[in-house]
C-alpha positions, 0 to 999 in steps of 0.5 A: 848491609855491608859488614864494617867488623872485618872479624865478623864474616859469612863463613868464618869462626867468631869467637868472644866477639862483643856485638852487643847492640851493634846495627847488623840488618839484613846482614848475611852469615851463613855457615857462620860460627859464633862461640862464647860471643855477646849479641844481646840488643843486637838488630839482626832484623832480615839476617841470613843466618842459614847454616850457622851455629851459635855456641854459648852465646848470649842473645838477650833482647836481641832483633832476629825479625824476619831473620832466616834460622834454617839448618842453624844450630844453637847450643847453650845460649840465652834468647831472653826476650829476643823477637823472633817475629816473622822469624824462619826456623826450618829444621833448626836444632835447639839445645839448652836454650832459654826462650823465656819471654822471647817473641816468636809472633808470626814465625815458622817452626819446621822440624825444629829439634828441642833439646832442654829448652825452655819457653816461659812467657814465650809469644806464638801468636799466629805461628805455623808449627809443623812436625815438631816433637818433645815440645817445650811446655806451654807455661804463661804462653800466648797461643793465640791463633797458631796453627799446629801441624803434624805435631806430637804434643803427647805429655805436653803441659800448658799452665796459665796459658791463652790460645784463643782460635789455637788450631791443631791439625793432623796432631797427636795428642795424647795425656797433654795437661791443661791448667788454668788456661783461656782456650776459647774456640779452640780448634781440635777436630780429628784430634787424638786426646786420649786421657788428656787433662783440663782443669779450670780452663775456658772453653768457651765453642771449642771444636773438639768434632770427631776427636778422642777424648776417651779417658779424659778428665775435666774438671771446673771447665766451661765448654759452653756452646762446644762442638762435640759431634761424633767424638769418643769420650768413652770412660771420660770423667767429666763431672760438674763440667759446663756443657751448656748448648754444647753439641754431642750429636753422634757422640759415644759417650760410653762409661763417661761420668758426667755427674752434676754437669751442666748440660741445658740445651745441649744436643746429644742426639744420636749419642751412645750412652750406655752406662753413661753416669747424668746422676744430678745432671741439669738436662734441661730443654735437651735435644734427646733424639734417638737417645736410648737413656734406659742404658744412662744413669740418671738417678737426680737427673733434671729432665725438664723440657727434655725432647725425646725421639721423634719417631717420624724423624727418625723413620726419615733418617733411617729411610733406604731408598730402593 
């Protein structure tokens, strides 16, 4: 689209310049400057706006849809409720920016740099999200579907938050906290959660295969029909948790405290459980196979319709060919 705004050039510095509302589709400005300029409502829907920098700006409401952000930086400006739908942030610097409510649907954050940044309300639905670190908080977010690649969530804290199919792949995330949050079928296999936090969330066939949830804590969660194969919950608190036909199979569950926790059905063949507390556990119709619960506390515990090792099952398992 040709630029009508003979100040408003690719390249160029703009200052205090008012573009608010203005149709600016498909326009390119790269290495441009913006300082101190209005752009609320603005279209910049297919921009190129590679390179450039945007210094206290306001960009309230604004159309960056399909727009490219890459390499661009942006210093103390407001994005309240702008759309970032389909948007590119590659490698793109964010300091002291308000996202609060903004739409970043579908987009593509690639070693974007966070500095004070905040994102309340912010939309992630189907987002790609790759290499990033000191990730705002999640606060009133909608996670659903986005795919977290290589990223270091460590610390990070999600509140009253949905990430229903939320996946995160090769990530870190250690001492995260989660509140109050809709995380049903979450997908966090090979994850390291150490001492992560989950309060009153819901987790309804959760992935958590081969992940590290040593030290966690969980309390008020339903984690019913969760896959929980092979994964470390050593020294884990997990106490009244819902576990119902959950799947623990191979899992270590050394030291863990599952005091009152709803387990019937559930598959805890092959777990270690040494000094595993079930103390008043509902183990109902559990799947014990090659369990050894002499090394389990299981003062109160419910093991009605429990099945125990089947012994030629587990000669089969256990047989070498020569």
């Amino acid at each position: 689209m040709p630029l009508t705004n003979p100040a408003l050039q690719a390249g160029v510095t703009v200052r205090g310049l008012s573009l608010a509302g203005e149709d600016l589709r498909d326009v390119s400005l790269c290495d441009t400057e913006f300082q101190d300029c209005d752009l609320s409502g603005a279209n910049l829907s297919g921009a190129d706006l590679t390179r450039s920098r945007l210094t206290r700006c306001r960009c309230d409401a604004t159309l960056f849809t399909d727009a490219l952000l890459d390499d661009a930086t942006l210093e103390d400006c407001s994005l309240q409720q702008a759309c970032l739908t389909h948007a590119s942030l590659v490698n793109t610097r964010l300091t002291n920016v308000n996202l609060d409510n903004a739409r970043l649907d579908k987009a593509r954050l690639c070693g974007v740099q966070f500095e004070s940044v905040t994102w309340r309300g912010v939309n992630l639905e189907r987002a790609t999200l790759q290499h990033l670190v000191k990730v705002p908080a999640w606060d009133n977010a909608n996670l659903s579907m986005s795919e977290w690649v290589r990223c270091d969530l460590s610390g990070l804290r999600c509140t009253q938050s949905v990430g229903v199919l939320m996946e995160m792949q090769a990530c870190v995330a250690r001492d995260m906290v989660f509140s109050d949050s809709d995380l049903t079928q979450l997908i966090a296999i090979h994850i390291d959660l150490s001492g992560t936090t989950l309060h009153r969330c819901q987790l309804h066939r959760a992935g958590f295969i081969g992940s590290d949830l040593g030290n966690s804590q969980c309390l008020d969660c339903d984690l019913e029909g969760a896959h929980l194969g092979s994964s470390r919950l050593v020294l884990a608190r997990w106490q009244g948790v819902g576990l119902k036909t959950a799947t623990l199979v191979g899992a270590d569950l050394s030291g863990a405290d599952f005091t009152e926790a709803n387990l019937y059905m559930a598959d805890l063949s092959h777990a270690t459980v040494r000094h595993t507390r079930f103390d008043r556990a509902n183990l109902t119709l559990c799947n014990l196979h090659n369990v050894d619960l002499t090394q389990a506390v299981t003062t109160g515990t419910n093991l009605t319709g429990a099945r125990y090792t089947d012994e030629r099952l587990l000669a089969a398992e256990q047989f070498t060919a020569i």
